[in-house]
C-alpha positions in Angstrom: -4.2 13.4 -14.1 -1.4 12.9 -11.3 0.1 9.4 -11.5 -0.2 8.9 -8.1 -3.9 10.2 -7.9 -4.6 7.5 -11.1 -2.9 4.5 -9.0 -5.3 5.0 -6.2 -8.2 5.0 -8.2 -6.9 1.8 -9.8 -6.3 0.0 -6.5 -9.3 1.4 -4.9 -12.0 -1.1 -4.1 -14.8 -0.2 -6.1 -12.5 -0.1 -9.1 -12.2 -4.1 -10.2 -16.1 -4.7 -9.3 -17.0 -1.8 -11.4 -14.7 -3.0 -14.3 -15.9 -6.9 -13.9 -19.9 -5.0 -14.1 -18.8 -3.1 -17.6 -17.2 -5.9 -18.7 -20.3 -8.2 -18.1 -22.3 -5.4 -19.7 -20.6 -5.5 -22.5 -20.3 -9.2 -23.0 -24.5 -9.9 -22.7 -24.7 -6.7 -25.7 -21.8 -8.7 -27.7 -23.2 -12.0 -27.3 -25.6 -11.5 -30.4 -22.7 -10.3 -33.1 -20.6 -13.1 -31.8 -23.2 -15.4 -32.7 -23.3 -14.7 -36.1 -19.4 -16.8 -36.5 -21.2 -20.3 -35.0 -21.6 -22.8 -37.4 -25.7 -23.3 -38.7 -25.7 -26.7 -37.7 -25.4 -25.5 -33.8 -28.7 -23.8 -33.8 -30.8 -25.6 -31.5 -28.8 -27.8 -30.2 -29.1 -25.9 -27.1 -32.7 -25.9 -25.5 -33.4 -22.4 -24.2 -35.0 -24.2 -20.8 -31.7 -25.7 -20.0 -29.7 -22.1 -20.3 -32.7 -20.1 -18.1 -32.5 -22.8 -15.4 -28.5 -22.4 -15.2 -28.6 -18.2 -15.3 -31.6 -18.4 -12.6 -29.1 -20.9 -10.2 -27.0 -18.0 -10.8 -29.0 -14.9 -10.4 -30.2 -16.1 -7.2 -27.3 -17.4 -5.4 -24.4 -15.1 -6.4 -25.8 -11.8 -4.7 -25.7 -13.7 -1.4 -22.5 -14.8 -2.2 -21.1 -11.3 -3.2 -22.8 -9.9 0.5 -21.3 -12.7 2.1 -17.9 -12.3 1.0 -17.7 -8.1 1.4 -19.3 -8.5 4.4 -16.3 -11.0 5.5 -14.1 -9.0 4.0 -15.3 -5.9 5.9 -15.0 -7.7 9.1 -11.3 -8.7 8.3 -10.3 -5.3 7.9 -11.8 -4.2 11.3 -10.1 -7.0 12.5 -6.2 -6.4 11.4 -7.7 -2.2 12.8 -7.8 -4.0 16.1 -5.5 -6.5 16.4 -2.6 -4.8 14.5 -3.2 -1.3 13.4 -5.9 0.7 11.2 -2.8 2.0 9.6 -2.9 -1.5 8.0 -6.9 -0.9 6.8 -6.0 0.6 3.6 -3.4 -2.0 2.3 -6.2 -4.8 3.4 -8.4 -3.3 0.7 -6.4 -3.3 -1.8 -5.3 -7.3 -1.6 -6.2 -8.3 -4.9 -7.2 -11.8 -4.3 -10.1 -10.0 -2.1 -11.3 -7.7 -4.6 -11.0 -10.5 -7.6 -13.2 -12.7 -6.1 -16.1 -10.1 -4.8 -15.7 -8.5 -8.3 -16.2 -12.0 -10.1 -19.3 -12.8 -7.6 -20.9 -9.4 -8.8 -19.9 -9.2 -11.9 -21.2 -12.8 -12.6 -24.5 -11.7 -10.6 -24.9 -8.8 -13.1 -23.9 -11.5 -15.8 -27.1 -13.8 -15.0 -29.1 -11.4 -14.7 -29.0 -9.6 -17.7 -28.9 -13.0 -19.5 -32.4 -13.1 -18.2 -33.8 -10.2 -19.1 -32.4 -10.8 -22.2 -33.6 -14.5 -23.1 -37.3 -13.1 -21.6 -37.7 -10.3 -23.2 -37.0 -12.0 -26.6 -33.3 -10.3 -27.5 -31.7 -13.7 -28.2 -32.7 -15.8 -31.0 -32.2 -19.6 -31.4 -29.2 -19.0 -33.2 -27.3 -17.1 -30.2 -28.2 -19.8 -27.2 -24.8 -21.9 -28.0 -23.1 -18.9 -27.4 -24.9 -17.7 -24.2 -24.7 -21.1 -22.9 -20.9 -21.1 -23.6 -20.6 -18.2 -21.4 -22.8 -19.1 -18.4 -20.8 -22.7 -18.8 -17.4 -20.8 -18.4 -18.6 -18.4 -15.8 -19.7 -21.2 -13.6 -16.1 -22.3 -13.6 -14.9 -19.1 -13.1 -17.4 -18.4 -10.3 -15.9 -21.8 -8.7 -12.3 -21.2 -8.7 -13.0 -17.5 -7.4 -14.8 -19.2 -4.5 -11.9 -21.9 -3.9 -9.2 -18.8 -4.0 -11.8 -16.9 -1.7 -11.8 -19.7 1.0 -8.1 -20.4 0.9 -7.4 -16.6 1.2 -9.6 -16.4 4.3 -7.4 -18.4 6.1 -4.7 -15.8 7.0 -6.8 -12.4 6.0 -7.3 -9.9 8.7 -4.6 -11.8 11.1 -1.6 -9.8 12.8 1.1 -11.4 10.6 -1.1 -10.6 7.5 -1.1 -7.2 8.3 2.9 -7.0 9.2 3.6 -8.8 5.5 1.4 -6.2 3.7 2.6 -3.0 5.4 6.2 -4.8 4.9 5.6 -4.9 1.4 4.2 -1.7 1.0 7.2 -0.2 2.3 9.8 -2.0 0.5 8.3 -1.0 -2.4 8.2 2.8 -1.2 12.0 2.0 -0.4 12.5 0.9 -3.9 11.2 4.2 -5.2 13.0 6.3 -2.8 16.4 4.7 -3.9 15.8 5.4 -7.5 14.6 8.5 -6.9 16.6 10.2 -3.9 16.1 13.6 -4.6 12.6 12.8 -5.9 13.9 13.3 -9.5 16.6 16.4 -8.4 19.4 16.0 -6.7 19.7 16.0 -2.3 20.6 19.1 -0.9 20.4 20.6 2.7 20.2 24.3 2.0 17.8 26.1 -0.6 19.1 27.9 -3.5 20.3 31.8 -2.7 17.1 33.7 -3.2 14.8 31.3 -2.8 11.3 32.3 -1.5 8.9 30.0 0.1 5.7 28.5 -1.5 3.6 28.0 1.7 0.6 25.0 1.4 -3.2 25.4 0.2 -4.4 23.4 3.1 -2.8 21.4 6.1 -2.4 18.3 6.3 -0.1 15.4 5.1 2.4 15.7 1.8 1.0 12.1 0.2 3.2 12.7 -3.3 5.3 14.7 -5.0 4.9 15.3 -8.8 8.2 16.0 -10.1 7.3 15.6 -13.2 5.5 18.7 -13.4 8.3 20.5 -11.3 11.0 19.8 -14.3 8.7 21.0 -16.7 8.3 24.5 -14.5 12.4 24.5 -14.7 12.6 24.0 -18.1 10.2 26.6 -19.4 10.5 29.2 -16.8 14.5 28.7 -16.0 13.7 29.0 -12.3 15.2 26.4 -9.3 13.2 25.0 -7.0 13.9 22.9 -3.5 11.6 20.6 -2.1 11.2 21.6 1.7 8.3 18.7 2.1 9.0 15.0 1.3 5.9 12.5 1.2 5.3 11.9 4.6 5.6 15.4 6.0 3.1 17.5 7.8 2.5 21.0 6.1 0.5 24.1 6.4 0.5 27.6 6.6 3.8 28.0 9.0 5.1 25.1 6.8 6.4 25.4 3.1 5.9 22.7 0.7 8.7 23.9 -1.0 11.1 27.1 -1.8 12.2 28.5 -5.7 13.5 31.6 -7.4 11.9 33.4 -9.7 8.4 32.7 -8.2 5.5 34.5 -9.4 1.7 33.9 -8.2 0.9 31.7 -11.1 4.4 29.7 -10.8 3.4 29.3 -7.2 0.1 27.7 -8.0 1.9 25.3 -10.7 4.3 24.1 -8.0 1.5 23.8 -5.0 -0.6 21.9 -7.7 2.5 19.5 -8.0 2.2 18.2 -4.6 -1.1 15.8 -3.1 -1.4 16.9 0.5 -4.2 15.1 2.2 -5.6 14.4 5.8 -3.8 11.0 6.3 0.0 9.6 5.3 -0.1 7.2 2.6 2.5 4.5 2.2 3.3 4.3 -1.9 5.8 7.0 -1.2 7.1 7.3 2.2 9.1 4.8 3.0 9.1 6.1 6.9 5.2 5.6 7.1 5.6 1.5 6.9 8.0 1.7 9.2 5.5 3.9 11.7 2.9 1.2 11.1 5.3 -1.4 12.0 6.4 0.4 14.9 2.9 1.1 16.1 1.7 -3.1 16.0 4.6 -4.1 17.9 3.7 -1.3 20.6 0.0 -2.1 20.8 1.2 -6.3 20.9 3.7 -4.5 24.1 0.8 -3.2 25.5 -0.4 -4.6 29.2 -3.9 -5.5 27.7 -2.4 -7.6 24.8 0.9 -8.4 26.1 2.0 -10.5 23.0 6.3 -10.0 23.0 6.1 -12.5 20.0 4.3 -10.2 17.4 6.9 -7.6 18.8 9.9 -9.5 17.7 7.8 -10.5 14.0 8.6 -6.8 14.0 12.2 -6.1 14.1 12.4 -8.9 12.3 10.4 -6.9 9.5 12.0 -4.0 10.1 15.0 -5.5 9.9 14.9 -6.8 6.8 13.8 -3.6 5.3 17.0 -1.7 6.3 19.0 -4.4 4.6 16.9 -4.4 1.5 17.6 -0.3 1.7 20.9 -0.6 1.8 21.3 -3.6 -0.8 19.1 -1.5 -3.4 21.3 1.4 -2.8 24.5 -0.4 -3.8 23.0 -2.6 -6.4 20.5 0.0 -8.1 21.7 3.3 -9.7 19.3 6.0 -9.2 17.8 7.7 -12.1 20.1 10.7 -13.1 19.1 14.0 -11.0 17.5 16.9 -12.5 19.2 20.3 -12.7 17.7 23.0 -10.9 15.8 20.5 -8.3 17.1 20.2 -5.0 15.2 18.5 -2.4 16.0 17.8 1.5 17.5 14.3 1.9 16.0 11.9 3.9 17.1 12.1 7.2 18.2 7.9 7.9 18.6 8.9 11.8 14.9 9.7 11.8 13.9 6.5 10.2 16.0 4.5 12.6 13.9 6.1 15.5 10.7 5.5 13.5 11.2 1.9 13.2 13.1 1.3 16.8 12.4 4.0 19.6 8.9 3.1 20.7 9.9 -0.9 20.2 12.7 0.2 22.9 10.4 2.1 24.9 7.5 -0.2 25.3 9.2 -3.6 25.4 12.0 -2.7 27.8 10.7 -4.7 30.5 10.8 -7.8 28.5 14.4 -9.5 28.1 13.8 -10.8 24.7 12.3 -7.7 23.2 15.1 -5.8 24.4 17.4 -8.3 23.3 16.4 -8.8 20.1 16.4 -5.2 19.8 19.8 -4.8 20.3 20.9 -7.9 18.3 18.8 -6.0 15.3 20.7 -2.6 15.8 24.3 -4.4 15.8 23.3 -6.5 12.6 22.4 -3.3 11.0 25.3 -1.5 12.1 27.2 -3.5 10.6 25.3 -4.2 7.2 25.9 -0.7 6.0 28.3 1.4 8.9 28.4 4.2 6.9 24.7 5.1 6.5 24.1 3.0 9.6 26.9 3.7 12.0 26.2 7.6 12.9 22.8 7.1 14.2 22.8 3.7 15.9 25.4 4.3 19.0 23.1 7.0 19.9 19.6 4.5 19.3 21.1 2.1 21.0 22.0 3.9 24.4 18.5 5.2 24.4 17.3 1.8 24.4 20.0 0.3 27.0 18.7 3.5 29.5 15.1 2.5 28.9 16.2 -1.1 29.5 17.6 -0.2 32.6 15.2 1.8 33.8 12.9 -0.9 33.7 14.9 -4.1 34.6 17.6 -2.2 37.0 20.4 -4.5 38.4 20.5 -7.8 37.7 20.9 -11.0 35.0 18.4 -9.3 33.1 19.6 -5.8 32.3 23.2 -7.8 32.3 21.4 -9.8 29.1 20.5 -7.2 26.9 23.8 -5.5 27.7 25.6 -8.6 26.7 23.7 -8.0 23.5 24.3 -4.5 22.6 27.9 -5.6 22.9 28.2 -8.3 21.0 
């Protein structure tokens, strides 16, 4: 199975609840064998009364508990849909904190229950009561701290700044992969090899990852070249190759289509320009007239910010993982990012003096970061913004601010 397709199913939200259910499963049917290691002298020192009260506490109070808290947690994420982004929805479910504690509450429910069944339909003996009272005895505490993490969590879950941490995360660590991995495995090139022909998409829609993997072993064992046209991130279809390679016959065609996940919706574990979209998109819905909140706008830049550093501090402290011969791939285009992150931010929030401001202050500080991935695209951002600034504030201290602070 893909890597990428595994990860998802691993971080998917019905994963750790299903996991916790198998692993209660399991524990109830070991229970018995485990029992045979106690000492003699423990049997019956635990009254069977005492154990069926404590599981039936249980049974009946941790389904309410488990609906309670996905029901919570299903109203955070329509909440961070609507006050940030539902670009952000997907990231909410997979906070870990969130699923450990809904998966402990069911798990635990499926835990009691079982016990239950178990002590009334006569499948534990005397001798296996210490050890099923152990277990409810350390579930209990388990349950609890679950619970205490459950509240605390709660307190920021679903908010706007929430959101902006969790897509900012998600993208550094998209950055992360994109510096080691430049040419996704191969090495960055502009043009296709000579006598390349085109390997057009099954279906339309968005290129979510790229298994390269598969790609080097299709070099190696058919001594062909191949040139990623479609980075994760880009939209594809029939007018739009995935990717071009010599040599191609219909079966290597299907081998190198089969290497790439394309999907209805951008995903952000490896396109680093999707978190930056997100971002982009909850400081324009915070500049909008019905929210107008210029605050969340500047938590933005401030994001974005620090993710251009981090790119450029990973790319001079990180070597990338050597490129594979015969795999090319288009480089990312940094211009493009720039006006992911910036452009609508310029746009929407040139009215406001300290959006545009701080909008220019961020574009010098990058500028000057890293001028040479940096300085060709900035200049060119930055007029775009000044013009939108002045469009909107004309003559006068204002517009003279945010001039002030492109040239500083």
């Amino acid at each position: 199975m893909n890597l990428f397709l595994l990860k998802r199913i691993v971080r998917s939200i019905w994963f750790r609840p299903a996991l916790y259910a198998l692993a209660s499963v399991l524990t109830i049917g070991l229970t018995p064998i485990v029992a045979l290691f106690i000492p003699e002298s423990w049997v019956g020192w635990i009254n069977d009364g005492a154990v069926e009260q404590t599981l039936e506490i249980l049974a009946s109070s941790l389904l309410a508990v488990a609906i309670f808290a996905l029901a919570t947690m299903f109203q955070a994420f329509q909440a961070a849909a609507q006050a940030a982004t539902p670009r952000a929805r997907p990231l909410m479910t997979e906070d870990r904190t969130a699923q450990t504690a809904v998966s402990t509450f069911i798990g635990a429910f499926l835990f009691s229950l079982l016990a239950l069944i178990g002590l009334s339909s006569g499948l534990y003996s005397n001798a296996d009561l210490p050890v099923l009272f152990a277990l409810t005895l350390i579930l209990v505490g388990v349950v609890v701290y679950a619970l205490i993490r459950w509240i605390e969590r709660l307190s920021g879950f679903g908010g706007v700044e929430e959101a902006i941490l969790a897509i900012e995360r998600a993208a550094c660590e998209a950055i992360r992969s994109d510096v080691r991995h430049p040419g996704l495995g191969g090495r960055s090139a502009a043009e296709p090899p000579a006598n390349s022909e085109p390997i057009a998409a099954g279906c339309t829609g968005y290129v979510q990852s790229v298994d390269f993997h598969s790609l080097v072993d299709l070099i190696s064992r058919h001594d062909i070249r191949i040139h990623i046209l479609a980075r994760p991130g880009h939209f594809v279809g029939a007018g739009r190759p995935l990717a071009r390679a010599t040599g191609l016959t219909n079966e290597i065609a299907d081998c190198i289509r089969q290497a790439f996940v394309v999907s209805t919706e951008r995903t952000f574990a490896e396109d680093p320009r999707f978190g930056l979209v997100a971002l982009s998109e909850i400081a324009s819905r915070a500049l909008s007239p019905g929210v107008n909140d210029p605050g969340t706008a500047i938590s933005v830049l401030a994001a974005q910010a620090r993710l251009f550093e981090t790119w450029s501090g990973l790319r001079r402290e990180c070597d990338p993982v050597e490129p594979v011969e015969g795999l090319t791939t288009t480089p990312l285009d940094i211009g493009e990012a720039l006006e992911d992150a910036f452009l609508a931010t310029a746009r929407d929030g040139a009215g406001l003096v300290e959006v545009a401001t701080r909008l220019q202050v961020v574009l010098t500080m990058l500028e000057r970061t890293d001028p040479d991935r940096y300085g060709g695209a900035i200049p060119r951002l930055r007029q775009r913004a000044l013009d939108y600034a002045e469009a909107r504030l004309g003559e006068g201290w204002g517009f003279d601010a945010v001039k002030s602070a492109a040239d500083a």
